[in-house]
VEXPA-92129 format. One record per atom (N, C-alpha, C): x, y, z. Coordinates in steps of 0.02 Angstrom, whole numbers, plus 50000, padded with zeros to 5 digits. Layout:
N
XYZ ...
***
This chain:
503
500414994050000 500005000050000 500435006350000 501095004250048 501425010650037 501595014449970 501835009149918 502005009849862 501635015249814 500845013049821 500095016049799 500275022749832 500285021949878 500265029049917 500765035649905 501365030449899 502015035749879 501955037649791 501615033649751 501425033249670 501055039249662 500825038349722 499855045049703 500285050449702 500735050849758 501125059449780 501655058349705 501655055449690 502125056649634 501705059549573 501205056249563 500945057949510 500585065349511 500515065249600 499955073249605 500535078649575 501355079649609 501735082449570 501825082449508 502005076649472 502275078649414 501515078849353 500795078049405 500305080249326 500115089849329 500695093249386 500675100549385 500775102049334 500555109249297 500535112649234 501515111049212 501715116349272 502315114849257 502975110749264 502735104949288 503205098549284 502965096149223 502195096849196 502055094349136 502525095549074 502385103649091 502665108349020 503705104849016 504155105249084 504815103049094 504755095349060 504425091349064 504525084949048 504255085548980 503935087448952 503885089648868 504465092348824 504585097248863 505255103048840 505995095748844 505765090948905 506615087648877 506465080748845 505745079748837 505785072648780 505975075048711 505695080748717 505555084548642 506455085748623 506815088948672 507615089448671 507955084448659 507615080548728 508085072148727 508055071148640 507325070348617 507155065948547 507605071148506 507625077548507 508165079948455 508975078048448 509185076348514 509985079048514 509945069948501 509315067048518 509715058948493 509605057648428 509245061648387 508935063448330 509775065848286 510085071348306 510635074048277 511065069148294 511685066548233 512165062548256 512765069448291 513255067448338 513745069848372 513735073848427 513035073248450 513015078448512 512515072848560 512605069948613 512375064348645 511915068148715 511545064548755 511465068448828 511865072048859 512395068148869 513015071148905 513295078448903 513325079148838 513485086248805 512885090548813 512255088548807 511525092848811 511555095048886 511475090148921 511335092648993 511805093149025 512445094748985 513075096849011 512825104948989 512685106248941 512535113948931 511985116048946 511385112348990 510835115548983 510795115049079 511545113049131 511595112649183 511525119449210 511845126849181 511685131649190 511115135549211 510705132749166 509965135149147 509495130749201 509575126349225 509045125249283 509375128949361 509805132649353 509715136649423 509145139749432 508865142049377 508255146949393 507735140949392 507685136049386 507055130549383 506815128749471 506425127249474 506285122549538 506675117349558 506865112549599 507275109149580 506755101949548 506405100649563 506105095149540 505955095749452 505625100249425 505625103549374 506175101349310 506795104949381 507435102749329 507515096849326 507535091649352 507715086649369 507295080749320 506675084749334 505975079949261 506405081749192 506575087349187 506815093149113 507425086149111 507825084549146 508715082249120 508595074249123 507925071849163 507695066449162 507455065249091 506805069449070 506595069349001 507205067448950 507795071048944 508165071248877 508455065948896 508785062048962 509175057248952 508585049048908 508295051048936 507925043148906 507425044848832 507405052248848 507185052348764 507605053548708 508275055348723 508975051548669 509015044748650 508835041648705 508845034248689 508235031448630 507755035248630 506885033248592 507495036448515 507615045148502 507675048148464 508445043048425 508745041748449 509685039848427 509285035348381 508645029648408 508695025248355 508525026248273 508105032348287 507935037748217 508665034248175 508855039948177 509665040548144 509915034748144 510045030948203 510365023648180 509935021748116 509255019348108 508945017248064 508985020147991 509025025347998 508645029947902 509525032647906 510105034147935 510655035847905 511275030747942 511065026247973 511785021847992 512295025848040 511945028348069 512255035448116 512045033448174 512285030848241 511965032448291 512055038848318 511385040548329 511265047748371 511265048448433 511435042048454 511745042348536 512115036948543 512625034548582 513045029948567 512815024848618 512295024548636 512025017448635 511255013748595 511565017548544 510965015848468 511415014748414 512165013948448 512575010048390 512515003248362 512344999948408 512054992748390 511564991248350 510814996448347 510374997748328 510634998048238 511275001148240 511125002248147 511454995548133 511734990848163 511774985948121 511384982348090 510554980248100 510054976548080 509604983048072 509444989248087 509114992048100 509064997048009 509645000248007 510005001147950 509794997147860 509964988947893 509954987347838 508924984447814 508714983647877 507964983747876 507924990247821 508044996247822 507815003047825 508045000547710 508604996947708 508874998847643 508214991347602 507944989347626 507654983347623 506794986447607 506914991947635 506234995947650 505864994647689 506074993547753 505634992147798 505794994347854 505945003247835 506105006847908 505505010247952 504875007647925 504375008347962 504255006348019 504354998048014 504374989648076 504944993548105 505434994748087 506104994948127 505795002148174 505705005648164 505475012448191 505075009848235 504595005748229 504135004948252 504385000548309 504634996248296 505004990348347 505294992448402 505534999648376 505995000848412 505705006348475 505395010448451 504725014748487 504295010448523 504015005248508 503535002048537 504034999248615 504614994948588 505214991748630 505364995748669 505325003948660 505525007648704 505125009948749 504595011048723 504005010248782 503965006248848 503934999348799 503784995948852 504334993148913 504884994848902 505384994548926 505585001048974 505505004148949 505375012248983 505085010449036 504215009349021 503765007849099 503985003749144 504174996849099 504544991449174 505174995449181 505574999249166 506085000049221 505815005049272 505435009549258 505205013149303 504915011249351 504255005949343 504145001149388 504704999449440 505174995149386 505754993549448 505864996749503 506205003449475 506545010349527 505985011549568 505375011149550 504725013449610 504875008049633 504825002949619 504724996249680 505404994749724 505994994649687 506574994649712 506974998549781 506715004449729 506995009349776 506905010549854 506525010549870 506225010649972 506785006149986 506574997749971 507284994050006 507884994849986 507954996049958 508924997749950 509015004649979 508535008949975 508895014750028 508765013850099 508515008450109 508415005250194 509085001050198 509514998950158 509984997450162 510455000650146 510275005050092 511135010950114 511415014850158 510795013950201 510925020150289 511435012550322 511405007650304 511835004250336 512595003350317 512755007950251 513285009050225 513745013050277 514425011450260 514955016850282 515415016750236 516145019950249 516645022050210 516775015750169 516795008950223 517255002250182 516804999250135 516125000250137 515544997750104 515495002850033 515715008950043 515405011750000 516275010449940 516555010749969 517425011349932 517125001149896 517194999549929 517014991349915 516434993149841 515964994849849 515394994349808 515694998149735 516215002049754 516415007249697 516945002449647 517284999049689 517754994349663 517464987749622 516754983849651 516264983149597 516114985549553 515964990949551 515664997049480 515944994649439 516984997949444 517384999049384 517644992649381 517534986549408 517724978949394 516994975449338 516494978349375 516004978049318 515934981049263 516164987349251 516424989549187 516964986749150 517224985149172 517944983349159 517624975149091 517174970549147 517084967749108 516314966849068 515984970949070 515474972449019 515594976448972 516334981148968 516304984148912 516434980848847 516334983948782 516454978648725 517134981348726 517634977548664 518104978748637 518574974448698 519154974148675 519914970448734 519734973948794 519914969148838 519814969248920 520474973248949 521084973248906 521634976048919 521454984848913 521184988148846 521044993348842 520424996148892 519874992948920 519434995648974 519904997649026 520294991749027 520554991749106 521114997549104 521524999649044 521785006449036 521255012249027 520725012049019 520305018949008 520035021449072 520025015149116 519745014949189 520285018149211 520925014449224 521745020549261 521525026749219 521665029449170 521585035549143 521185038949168 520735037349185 519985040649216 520205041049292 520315038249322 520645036549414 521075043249397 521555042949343 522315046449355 521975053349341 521565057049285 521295061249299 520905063849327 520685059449372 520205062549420 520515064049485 521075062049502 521785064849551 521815071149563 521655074949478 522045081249488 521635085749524 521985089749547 521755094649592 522065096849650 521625097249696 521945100749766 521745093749800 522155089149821 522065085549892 521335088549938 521105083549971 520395085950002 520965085950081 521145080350104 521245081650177 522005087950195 522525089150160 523045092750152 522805098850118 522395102150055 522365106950043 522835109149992 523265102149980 523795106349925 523765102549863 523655106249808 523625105949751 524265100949724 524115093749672 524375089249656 524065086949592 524685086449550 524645084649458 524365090749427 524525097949460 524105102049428 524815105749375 525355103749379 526215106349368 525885114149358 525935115649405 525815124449437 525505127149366 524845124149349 524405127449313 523615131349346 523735137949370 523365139449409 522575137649413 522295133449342 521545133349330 521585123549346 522255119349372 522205115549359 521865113949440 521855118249483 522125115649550 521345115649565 520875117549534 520105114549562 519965107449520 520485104749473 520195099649448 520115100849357 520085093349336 519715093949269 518935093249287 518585097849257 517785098149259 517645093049226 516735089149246 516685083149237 516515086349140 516105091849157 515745091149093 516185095549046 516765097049037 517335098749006 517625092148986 517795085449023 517865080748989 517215078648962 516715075248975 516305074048944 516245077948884 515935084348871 515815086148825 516425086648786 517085085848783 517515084248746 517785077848703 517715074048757 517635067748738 516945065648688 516535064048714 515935062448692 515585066948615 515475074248655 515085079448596 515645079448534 516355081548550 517015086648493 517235079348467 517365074848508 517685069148465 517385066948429 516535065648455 516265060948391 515975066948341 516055074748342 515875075648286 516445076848238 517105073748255 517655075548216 517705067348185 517535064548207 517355056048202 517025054948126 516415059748166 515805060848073 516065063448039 516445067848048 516805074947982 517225070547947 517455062947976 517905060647950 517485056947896 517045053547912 516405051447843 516425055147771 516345051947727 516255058247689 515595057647668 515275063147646 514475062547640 514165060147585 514475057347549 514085053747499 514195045147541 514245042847593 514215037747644 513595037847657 513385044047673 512545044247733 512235044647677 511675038047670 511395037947639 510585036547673 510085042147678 509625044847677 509115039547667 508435037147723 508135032747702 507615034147702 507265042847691 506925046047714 506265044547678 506235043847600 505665041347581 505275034547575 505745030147627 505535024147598 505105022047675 505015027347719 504655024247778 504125026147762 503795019547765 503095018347752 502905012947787 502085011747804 501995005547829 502295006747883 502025010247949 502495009448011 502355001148061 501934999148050 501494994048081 501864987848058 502324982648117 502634977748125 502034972748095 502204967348038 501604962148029 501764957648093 501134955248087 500964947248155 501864944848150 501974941848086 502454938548122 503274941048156 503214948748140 503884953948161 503404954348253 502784954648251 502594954048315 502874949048372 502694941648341 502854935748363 503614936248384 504294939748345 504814939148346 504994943648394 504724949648396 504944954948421 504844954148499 504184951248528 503994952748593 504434947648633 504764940048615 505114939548667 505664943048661 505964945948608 506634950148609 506434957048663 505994960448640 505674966248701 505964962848785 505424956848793 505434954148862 506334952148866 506644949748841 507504946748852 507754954748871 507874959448816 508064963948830 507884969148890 507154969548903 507014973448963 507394970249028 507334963249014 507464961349105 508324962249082 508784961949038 509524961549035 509454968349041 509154975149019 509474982749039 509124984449098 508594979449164 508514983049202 509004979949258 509264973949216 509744971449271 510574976649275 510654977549201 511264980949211 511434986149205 510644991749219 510674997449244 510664998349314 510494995049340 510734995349426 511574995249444 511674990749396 512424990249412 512884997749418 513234998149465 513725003849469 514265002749381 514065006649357 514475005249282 514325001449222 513405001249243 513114998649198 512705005549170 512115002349135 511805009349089 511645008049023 511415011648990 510995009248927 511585007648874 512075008548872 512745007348804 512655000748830 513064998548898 513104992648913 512694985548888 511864989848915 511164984948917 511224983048821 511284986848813 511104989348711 511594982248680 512234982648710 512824977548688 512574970048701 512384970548761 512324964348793 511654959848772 511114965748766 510564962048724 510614958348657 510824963848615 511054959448537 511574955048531 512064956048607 512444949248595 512014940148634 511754944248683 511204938348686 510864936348638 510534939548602 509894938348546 510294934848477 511124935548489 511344932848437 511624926648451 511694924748536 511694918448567 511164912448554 510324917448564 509934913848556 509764908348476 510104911348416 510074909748360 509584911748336 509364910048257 509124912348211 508594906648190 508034908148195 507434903248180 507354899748104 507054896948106 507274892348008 506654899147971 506964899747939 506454906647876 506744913847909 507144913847979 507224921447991 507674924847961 507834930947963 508314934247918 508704934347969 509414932247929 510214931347974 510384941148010 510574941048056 510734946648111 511284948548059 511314956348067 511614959248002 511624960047966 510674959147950 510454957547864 509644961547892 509584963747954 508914965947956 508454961647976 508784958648047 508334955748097 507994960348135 507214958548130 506944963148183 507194962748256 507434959348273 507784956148342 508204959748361 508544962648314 509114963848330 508944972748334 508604976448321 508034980748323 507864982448386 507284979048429 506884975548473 507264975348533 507764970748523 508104969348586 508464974348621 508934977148559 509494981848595 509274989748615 508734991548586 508154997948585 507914995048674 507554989948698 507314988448741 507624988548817 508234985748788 508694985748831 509114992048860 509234997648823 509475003248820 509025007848871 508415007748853 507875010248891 507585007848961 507805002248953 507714997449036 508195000449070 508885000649039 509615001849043 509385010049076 509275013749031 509305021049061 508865022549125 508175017249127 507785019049192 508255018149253 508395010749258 508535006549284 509235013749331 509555014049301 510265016749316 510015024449386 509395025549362 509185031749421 509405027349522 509155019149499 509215016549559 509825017049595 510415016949583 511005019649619 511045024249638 510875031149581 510585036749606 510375039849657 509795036349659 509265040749711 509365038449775 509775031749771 509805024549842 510295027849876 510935026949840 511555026649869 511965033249838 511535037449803 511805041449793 512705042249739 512735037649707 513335034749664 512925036149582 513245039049552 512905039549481 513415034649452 512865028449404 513115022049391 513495023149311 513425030149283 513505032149221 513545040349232 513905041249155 514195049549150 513405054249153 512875051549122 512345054749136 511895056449197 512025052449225 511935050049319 512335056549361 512875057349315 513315061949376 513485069249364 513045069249293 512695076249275 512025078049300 511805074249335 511005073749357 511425076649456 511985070449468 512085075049543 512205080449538 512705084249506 512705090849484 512245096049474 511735092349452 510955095249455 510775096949541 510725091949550 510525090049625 511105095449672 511715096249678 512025101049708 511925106249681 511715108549637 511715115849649 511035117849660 510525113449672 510035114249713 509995112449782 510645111749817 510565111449884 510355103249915 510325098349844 509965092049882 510585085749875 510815083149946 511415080049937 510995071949910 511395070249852 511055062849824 511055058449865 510815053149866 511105047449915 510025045249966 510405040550019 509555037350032 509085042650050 509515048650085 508945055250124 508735057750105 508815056050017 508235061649991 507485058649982 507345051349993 506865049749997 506275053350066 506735050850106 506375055750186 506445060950188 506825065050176 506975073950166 506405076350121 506315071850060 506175075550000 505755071849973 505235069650005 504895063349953 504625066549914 504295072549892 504155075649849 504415076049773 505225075449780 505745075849730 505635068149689 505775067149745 506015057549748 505225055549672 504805055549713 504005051349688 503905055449619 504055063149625 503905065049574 504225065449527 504925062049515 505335062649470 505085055449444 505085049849482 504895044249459 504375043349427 503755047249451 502935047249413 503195049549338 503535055849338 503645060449286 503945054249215 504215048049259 504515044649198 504055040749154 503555039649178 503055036849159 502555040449109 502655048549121 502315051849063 502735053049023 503295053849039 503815055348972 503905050448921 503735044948957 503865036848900 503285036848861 502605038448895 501845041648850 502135045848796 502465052748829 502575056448779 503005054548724 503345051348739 503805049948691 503705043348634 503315038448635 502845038148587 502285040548554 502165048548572 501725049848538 502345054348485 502825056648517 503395061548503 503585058748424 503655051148453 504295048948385 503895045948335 503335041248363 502945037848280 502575043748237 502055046448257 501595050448209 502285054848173 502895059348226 503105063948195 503735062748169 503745055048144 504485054148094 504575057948069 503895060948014 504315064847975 504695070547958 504405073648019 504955080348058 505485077748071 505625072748126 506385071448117 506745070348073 506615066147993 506695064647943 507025071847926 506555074747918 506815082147882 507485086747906 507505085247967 508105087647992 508805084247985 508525075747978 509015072347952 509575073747876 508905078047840 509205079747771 509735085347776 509665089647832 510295094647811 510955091847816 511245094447784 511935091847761 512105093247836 512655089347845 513235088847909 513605093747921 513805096247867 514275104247869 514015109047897 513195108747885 512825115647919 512805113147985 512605108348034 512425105748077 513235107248113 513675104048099 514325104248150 514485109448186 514455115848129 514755123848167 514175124848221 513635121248216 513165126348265 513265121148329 513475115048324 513465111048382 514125112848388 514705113248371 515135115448423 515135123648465 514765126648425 514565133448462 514235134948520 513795131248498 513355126948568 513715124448634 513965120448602 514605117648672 514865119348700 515285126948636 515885129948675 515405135548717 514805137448700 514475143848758 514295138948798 514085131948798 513925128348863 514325128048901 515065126348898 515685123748934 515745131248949 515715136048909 515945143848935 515595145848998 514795144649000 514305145949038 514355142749112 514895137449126 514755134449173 515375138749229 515705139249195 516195142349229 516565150049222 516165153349168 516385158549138 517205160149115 517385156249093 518345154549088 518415149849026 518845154749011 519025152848927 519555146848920 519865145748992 520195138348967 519845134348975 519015131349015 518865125848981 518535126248911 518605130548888 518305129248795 518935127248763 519575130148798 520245123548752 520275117548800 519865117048846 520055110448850 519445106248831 519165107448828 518605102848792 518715101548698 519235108048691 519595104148607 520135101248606 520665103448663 521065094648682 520645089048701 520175089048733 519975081548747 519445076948694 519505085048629 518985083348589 519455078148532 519995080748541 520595078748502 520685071648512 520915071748584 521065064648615 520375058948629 519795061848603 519175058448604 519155054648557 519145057048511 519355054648429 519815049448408 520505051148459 521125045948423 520865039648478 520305040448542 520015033648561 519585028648511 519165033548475 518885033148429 519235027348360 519665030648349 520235027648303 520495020148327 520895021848402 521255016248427 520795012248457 520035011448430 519445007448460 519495006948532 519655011848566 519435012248638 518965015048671 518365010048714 517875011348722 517875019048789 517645025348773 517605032248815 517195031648892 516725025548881 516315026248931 516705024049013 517125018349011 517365016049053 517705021649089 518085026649071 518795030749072 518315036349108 517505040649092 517105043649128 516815042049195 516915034249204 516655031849253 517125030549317 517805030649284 518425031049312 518375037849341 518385040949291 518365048749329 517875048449373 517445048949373 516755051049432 516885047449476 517055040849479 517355036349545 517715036549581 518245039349556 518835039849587 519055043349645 518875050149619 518885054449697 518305052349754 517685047349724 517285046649783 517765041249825 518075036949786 518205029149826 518955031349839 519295037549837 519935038549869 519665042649917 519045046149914 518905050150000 518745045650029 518215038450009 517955034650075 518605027150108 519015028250030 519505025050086 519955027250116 520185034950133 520575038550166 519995038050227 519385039650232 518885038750280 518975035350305 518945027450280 518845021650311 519465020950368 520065021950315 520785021250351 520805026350418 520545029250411 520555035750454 520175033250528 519335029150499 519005026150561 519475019850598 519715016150563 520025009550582 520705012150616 520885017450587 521785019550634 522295016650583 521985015950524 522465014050487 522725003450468 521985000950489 521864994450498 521674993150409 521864989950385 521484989750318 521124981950302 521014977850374 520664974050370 519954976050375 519934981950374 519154983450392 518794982850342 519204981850256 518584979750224 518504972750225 518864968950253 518694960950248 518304959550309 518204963250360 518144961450416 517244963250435 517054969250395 516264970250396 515974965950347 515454963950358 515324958050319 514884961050244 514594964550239 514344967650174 514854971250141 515734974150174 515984976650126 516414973350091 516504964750131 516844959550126 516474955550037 515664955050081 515334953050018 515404957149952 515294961849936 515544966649881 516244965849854 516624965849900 517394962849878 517424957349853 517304951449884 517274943149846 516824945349790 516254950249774 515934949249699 516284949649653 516704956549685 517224958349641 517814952549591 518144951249655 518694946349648 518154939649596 517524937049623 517464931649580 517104934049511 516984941749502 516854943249429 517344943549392 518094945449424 518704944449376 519064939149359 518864934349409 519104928949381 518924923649351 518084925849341 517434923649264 517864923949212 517994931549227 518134934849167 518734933649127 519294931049149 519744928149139 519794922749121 519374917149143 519484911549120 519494909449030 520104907248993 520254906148929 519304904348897 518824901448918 518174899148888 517774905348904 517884908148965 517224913348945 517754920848899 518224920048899 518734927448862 518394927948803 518434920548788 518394921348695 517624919848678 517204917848737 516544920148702 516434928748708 516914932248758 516704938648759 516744940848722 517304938248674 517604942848616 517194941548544 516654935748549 516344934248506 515634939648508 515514939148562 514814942948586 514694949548557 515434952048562 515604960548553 515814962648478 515764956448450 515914958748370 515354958848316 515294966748290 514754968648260 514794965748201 514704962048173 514484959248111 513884961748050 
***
């Protein structure tokens, strides 16, 4: 009953005029920037962090909620009709999605994928409503060794869910640790790795890397395309309506994929890229039915699943969030950012402090997933149309965009060069197939799980059995230790490496 009860207060907030109007304003955003290839969430509500100081905070929070999960509905646009993902976990999406579209049948695929997102959308939200109460009844039982423990899960679980060599995660992860060092020491006060650069000693900003990485690299990524590549699938969507038997195929792929992205959006270092990978490499585990079309040739499955999963993936990931206060992804820890400069520290107390925030951000997800099938089927063909401008016009205005976003946050002209060094070094990841996401998660982790184990060390006197010795920070540790050494074993390496290759 509690559940009912805490649902109603959610919903009485977010069906206000103006939580309505905020959660419109960011499906409608989300669906554009996943709509445009080279500019992702990250970069959007890296520049649009400014602009909710003047919001309510709940308001803002529906507004940066809206665009993250309605990138995910919009990216598959573009994956489908130009072989572009428009968010980089709708890269999977253009492999079957793509060639459906050249086949003429980017209607089903649109459709598969909108419908998949729906319904995947609602069960993860479900989840986080149902979830959420007990796990923040168990994070008040957290401390320093529990929480350092749980963090060391995260980036061991990244480490091995990302695609590509296990050697390169596990370098993008140090890279991310090593830059997130810099700065001023928290307990001493003195500035370290900054080599007496006076703007270095507060740190690299999260969304100066991000938006460098992510927004400048991948649109120097596209510039590298040349445009007679994007080839335009704009008149051939027709027939949006999946027949019976794309039905039959599609709905257990929906159901596989929802429960795989609501499982590995909870995860500390899971999230919709992750869920997106892991579905189509399942669905390509499951095999190929006698009469179906082979994966990489315009399986609806392959459609279905990884769309489903992405969106389970993005609900799902609020649950670390709001529980334990740990953002499980780079979009997660643009959302705390949100949350501090409204005064509300993340973590279990904002449920009891703030249930207001809490219920109504969650209700709010439930209309945005409404909205956002009404957003993307009827009005393909607006997005379509925007798809047609050439790339050349589109680039100058998204890096302009960026550079007054990154300008706006700090009013200082060295992070707009550093967001074109990291736009630089985004790119040659790009090149040297190294996956960006791991190396962000590194960063955001790092300074949490080097304050709570200077904490921890600090409670114990300098005992460092104290994480083996509490028994939940012990358990988190052995997950750890026996996920790496899954992961290692010569039989499961080389199915990983099979799973992760796009064909």
């Amino acid at each position: 009953m509690d559940l009912i009860a805490n649902l109603s207060l959610g919903f009485d907030v977010a069906f206000t005029p103006i939580n309505l109007l905020y959660a419109f304003i960011g499906c409608v955003l989300g669906t554009l920037i996943g709509v445009l290839p080279g500019i992702g969430p990250v970069a959007t509500i890296a520049m649009l962090l400014p602009a909710t100081y003047a919001l309510p905070p709940v308001s803002a929070l529906i507004m940066l909620a809206g665009i993250y999960y309605g990138a995910q509905y919009g990216g598959s646009t573009t994956a489908v009709l130009v072989n572009l993902p428009g968010e980089s976990s709708s890269v999977v999406t253009c492999i079957d999605g793509y060639q459906m579209a050249r086949k003429g049948r980017a209607g089903p695929a649109l459709a598969s994928a909108g419908l998949g997102s729906f319904f995947a959308g609602s069960v993860g939200t479900l989840i986080v409503a149902a979830f959420a109460p007990p796990l923040t009844e168990v994070a008040f039982k957290f401390g320093p060794a529990e929480y350092f423990a749980l963090m060391v899960l995260g980036l061991i679980g990244a480490v091995v869910l990302a695609s590509g060599s296990l050697l390169k995660a596990i370098a993008m992860i140090f890279l991310g640790l090593l830059l997130g060092l810099v700065g001023t020491d928290v307990n001493s006060g003195v500035a370290r790795f900054s080599f007496d650069v006076p703007e270095l000693t507060d740190g690299i900003g999260f969304v100066v890397l991000a938006m460098g990485i992510f927004g400048y690299g991948e649109i120097i990524a596209n510039l590298s395309q040349p445009e007679h590549s994007r080839e335009i699938f704009a008149s051939k969507v027709t027939g949006l309506m999946p027949t019976k038997e794309d039905f039959k195929r599609m709905v257990p792929a929906v159901l596989r994929g929802t429960t795989l992205g609501s499982f590995l959006g909870i995860l500390p270092g899971g999230g919709a890229l992750l869920a997106a990978f892991a579905a189509y490499a399942l669905e390509k585990k499951m095999g190929v039915k006698p009469g179906e079309i082979p994966f990489g040739q315009g399986n609806i499955r392959g459609v279905a699943a990884p769309e489903s999963a992405n969106n389970a993936g993005a609900q799902a990931s609020f649950i670390p969030l709001l529980t334990l206060g740990i953002p499980p992804n780079a979009v997660m820890a643009l959302m705390v950012g949100a949350m501090t400069i409204h005064n509300i520290q993340p973590g279990p107390q904002v449920m009891t402090s703030n249930p207001q925030l809490f219920w109504g951000l969650i209700a709010s997800m439930w209309i945005g997933n409404a909205m956002l099938v009404i957003l993307n089927l009827p009005l393909i063909g607006i997005w379509i149309k925007l798809l047609t401008v050439p790339y050349r016009y589109l680039f100058p205005a998204i890096v302009l965009f960026c550079a007054i976003g990154v300008y706006s946050t700090n009013n200082n002209t060295w992070d707009v060069w550093m967001v074109a060094i990291f736009g630089v070094i985004g790119y040659a990841f790009v090149k040297l197939g190294c996956e960006p996401a791991p190396l962000l998660l590194g960063f955001i982790l790092g300074p949490m799980m080097e304050e709570n184990l200077r904490r921890a060390l600090l409670l114990s006197r300098g005992d460092w059995s104290v994480f083996v010795t509490r028994p939940l920070s012990a358990t988190l540790l052995a997950m750890a230790v026996l996920m790496l050494i899954i992961v290692l074993l010569p039989s499961v390496k080389s199915k990983r490496q099979e799973a992760f290759v796009e064909d």
